[in-house]
ZAMARGU-4260 file (C-alpha; in steps of 0.2 Angstrom, whole numbers, plus 5000, padded with zeros to 4 digits):
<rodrens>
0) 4918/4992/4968 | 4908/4977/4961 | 4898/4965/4973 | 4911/4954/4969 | 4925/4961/4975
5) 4917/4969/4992 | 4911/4950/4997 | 4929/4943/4994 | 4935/4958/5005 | 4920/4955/5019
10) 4927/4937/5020 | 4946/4943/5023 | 4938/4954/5037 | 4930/4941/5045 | 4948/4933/5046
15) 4957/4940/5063 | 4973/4931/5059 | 4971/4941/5038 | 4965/4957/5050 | 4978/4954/5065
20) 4994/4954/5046 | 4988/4968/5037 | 4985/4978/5054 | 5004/4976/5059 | 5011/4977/5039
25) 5002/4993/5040 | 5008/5000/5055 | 5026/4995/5049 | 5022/5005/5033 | 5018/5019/5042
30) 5033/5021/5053 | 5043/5019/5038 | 5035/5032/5029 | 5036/5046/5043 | 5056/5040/5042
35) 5054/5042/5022 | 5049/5056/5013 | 5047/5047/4998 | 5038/5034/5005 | 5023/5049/5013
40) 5024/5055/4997 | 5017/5037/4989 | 5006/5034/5005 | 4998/5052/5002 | 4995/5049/4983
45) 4989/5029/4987 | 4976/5036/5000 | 4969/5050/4989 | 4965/5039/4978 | 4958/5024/4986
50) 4942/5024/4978 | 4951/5021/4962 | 4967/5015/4964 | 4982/5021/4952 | 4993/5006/4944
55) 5011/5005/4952 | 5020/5014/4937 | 5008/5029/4940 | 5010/5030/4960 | 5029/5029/4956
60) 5028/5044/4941 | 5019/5054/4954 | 5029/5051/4969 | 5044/5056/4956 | 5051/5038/4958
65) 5056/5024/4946 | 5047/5011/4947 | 5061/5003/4955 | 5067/5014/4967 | 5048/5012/4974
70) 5050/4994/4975 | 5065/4997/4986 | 5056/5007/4996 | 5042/4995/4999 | 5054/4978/5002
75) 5063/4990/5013 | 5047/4995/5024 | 5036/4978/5021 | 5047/4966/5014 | 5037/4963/5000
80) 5036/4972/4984 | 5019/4982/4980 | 5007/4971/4970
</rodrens>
């Protein structure tokens, strides 16, 4: 991660309103993925590689998904689409 990138993620935690959204979007996530076995699949893949984080198109070949199908999955759960 480059000195760059960690100070523009230090100012979002100093946030609470950023901290108090992607606290309760995450929580969202995660009861939707205990209801979705597609969706553990992508969070288990997504947190294994956090240090170097896959493109979409990959976490979806992984997760045997389309690209699409995990958008659903996403705007389902969040709605919002994975970046």
């Amino acid at each position: 991660m480059t000195d760059e990138r960690l100070a523009q993620q230090l100012i979002l935690l100093a946030d609470p309103a950023y901290v108090h959204d992607y606290l309760a979007r995450r929580a969202a996530f995660l009861s939707a993925a205990r209801a979705d076995p597609a969706l553990q699949r992508v969070t288990a893949i997504m947190e294994q590689h956090v240090e170097e984080p896959l493109s979409c198109g990959q976490i979806a070949r992984r997760a045997g998904l389309s690209m699409r199908r995990m958008q659903r999955l996403f705007e389902k759960a969040l709605g919002a689409t994975p970046v």
